[in-house]
VMD Tcl script that draws the C-alpha trace (Angstrom):
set ca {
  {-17.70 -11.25 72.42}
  {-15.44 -8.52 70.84}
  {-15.42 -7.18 67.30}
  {-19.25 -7.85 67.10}
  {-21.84 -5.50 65.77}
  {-25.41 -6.19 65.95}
  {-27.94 -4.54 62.74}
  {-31.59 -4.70 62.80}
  {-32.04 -5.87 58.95}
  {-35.61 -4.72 59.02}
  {-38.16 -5.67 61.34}
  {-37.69 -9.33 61.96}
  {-33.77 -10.22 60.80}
  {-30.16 -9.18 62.42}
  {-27.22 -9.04 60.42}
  {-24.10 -9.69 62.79}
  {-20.73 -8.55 61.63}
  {-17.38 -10.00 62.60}
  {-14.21 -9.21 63.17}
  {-12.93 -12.02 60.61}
  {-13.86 -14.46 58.35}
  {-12.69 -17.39 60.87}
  {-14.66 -15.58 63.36}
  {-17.88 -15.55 61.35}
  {-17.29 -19.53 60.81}
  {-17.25 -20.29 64.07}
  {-20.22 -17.52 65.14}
  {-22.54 -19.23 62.68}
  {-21.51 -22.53 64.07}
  {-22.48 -21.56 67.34}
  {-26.00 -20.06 66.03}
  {-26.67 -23.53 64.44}
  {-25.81 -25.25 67.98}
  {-27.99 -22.84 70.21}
  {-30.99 -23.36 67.37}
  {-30.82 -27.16 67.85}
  {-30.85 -26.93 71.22}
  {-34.31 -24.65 70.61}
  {-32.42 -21.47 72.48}
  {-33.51 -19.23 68.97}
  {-36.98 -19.77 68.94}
  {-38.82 -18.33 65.97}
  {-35.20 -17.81 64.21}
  {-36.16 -19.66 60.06}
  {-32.75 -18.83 58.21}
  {-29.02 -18.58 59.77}
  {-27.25 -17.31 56.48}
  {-23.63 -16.73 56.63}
  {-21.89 -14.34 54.12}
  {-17.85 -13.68 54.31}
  {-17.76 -11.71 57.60}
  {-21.27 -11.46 58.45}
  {-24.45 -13.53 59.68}
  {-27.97 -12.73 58.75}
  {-30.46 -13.91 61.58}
  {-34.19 -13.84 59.74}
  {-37.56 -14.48 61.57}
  {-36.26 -13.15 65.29}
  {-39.20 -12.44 67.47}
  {-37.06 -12.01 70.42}
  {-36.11 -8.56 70.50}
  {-33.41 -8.66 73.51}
  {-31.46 -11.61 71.22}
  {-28.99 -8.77 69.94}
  {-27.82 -7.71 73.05}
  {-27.34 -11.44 74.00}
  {-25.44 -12.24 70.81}
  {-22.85 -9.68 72.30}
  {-22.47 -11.36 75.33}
  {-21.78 -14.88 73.97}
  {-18.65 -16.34 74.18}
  {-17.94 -18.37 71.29}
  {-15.44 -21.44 71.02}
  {-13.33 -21.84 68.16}
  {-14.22 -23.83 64.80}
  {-13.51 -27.12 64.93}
  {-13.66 -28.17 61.90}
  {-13.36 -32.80 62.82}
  {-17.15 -32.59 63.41}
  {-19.77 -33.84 60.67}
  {-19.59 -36.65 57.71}
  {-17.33 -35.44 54.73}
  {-18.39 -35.04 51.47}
  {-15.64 -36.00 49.26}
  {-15.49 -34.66 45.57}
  {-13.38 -36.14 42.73}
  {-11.03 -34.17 41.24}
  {-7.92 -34.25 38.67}
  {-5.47 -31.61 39.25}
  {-4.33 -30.48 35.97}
  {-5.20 -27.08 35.88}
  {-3.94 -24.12 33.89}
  {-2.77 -22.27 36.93}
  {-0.96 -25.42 38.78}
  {2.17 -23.83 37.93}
  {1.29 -20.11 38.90}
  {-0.14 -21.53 41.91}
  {3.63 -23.63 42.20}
  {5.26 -20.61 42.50}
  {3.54 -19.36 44.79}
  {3.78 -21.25 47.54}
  {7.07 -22.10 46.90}
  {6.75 -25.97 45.91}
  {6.99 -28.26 42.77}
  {4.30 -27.95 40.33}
  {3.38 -31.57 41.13}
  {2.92 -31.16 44.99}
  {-0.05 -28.64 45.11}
  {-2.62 -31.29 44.12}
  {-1.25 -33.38 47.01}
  {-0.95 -30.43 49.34}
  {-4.67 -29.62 48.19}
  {-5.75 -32.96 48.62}
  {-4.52 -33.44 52.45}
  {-6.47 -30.56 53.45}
  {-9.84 -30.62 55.31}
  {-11.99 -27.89 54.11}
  {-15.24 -26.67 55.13}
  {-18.19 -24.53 53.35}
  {-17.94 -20.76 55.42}
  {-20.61 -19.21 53.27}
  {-22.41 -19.66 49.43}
  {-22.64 -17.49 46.66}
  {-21.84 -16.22 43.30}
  {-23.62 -18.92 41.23}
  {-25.91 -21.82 42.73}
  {-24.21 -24.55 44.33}
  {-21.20 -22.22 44.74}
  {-19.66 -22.94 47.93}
  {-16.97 -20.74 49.49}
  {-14.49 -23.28 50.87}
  {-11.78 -22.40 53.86}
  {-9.42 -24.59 55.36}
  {-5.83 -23.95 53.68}
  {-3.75 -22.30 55.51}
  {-3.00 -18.61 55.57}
  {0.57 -18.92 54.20}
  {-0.93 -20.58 50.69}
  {-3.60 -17.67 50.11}
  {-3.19 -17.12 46.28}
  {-4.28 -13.55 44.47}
  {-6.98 -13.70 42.20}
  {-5.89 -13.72 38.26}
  {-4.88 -9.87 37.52}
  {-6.95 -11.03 33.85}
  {-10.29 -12.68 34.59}
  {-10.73 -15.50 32.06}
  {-14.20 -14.57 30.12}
  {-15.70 -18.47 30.26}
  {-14.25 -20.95 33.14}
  {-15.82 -24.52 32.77}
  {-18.23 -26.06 34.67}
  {-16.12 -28.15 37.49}
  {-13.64 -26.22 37.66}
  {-11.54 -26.44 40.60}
  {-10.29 -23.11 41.92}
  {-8.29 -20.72 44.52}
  {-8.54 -17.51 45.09}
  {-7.36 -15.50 48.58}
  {-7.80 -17.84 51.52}
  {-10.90 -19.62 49.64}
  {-11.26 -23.06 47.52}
  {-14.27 -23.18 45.50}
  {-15.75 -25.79 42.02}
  {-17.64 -23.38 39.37}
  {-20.85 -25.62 38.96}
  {-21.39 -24.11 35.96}
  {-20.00 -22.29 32.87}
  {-19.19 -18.25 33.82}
  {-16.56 -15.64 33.84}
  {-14.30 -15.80 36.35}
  {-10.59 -14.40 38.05}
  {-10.07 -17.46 40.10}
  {-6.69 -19.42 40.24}
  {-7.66 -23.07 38.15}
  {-5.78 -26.38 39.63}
  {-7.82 -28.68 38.67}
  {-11.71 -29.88 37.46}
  {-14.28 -31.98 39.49}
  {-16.05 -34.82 37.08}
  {-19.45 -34.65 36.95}
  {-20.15 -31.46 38.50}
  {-23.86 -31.36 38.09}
  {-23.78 -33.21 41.23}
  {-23.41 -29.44 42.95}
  {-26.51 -27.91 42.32}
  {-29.88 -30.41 41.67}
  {-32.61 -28.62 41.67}
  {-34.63 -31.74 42.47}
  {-33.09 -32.55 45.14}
  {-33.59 -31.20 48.88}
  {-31.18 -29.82 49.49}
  {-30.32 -28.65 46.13}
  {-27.06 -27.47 46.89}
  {-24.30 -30.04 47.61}
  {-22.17 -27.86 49.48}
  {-24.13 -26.07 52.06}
  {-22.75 -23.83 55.46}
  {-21.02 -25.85 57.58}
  {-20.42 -28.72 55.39}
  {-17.08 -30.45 55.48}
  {-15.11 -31.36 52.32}
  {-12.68 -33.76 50.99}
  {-10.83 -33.62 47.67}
  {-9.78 -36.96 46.17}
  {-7.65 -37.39 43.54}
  {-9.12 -39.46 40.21}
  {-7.43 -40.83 37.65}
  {-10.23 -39.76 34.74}
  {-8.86 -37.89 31.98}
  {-10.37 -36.60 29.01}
}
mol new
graphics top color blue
foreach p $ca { graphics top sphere $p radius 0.5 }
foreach p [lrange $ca 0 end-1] q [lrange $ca 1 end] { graphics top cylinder $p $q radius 0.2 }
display resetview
């Protein structure tokens, strides 16, 4: 495999760094496939990060020159139950985000909407997920002014990622929209308490709820 490089992380983890973030998708992908099929014995946590995958709890010491050698099929992004999340696109930003890619105010919720999107990493915040799917040509710039409080739910783009704040913060992301309910993201009594985990595919639909 090309563009890969291989880091002990100390003495039992490997962080792997890819060429891309599509790259890392479908390299942590493959890492959950192999583990299922017990080919990464002794390997606890697969955590994927923006370009990068962190291996913990490797006892097999000749697994990073293996990892080079694998050949690793593209994402496919069909496979797996979709979790679908409510949403009413009436963000601040729809229009911003309008003129950016070049359509009607109006359209992005739809164009949002029809797209299949799947969790490439988590961070930021609990129950943050890092969502990829749109295409490259609707990548949006984060806001040159971060906002100093973005609600809880908030639906929001930034670069080639979609993401729901599931709680109050700062925050620079583009805003289209809000997700009802959003304590449904991160539940600490639940296993797993995150929603949106690695891997997991997601559907935006469209509510009617106002207010």
């Amino acid at each position: 495999m090309s563009g890969i490089r291989v880091l002990d992380a100390g003495p039992r983890a490997l962080l792997v760094e890819l060429a891309s973030g599509e790259v890392a998708e479908a390299f942590h992908a493959e890492l959950l496939r192999r583990r299922a099929a017990g080919e990464l014995t002794g390997v606890r946590e697969i955590v994927p990060g923006a370009r990068t995958v962190l291996l913990d709890g490797v006892e097999d010491r000749t697994l990073a020159g293996r990892l080079r050698s694998w050949t690793v099929p593209p994402l496919s992004r069909g496979a797996g139950e979709a979790v679908e999340i409510p949403v009413v696109y009436d963000g601040p930003d729809l229009a911003d985000v309008a003129d950016a890619w070049g359509v009607a105010v109006e359209e992005v919720g739809s164009i949002h909407a029809r797209t299949e999107f799947r969790v490439a990493f988590c961070g930021f915040a609990p129950g943050f997920g890092y969502l990829t799917g749109l295409p490259g040509h609707l990548s949006v710039p984060r806001r040159a002014t971060p906002r100093t409080r973005v609600p809880a739910g908030a639906l929001a783009l930034a670069g080639p990622y979609t993401g729901v704040y599931p709680r109050e913060s700062p925050g620079g992301w583009q805003l289209i929209g809000r997700m009802p309910g959003p304590d449904a993201l991160w539940d600490p009594g639940r296993e797993p308490a995150a929603l949106l985990g690695p891997g997991v595919r997601v559907r935006f639909v469209p509510t009617g709820v106002s207010g």
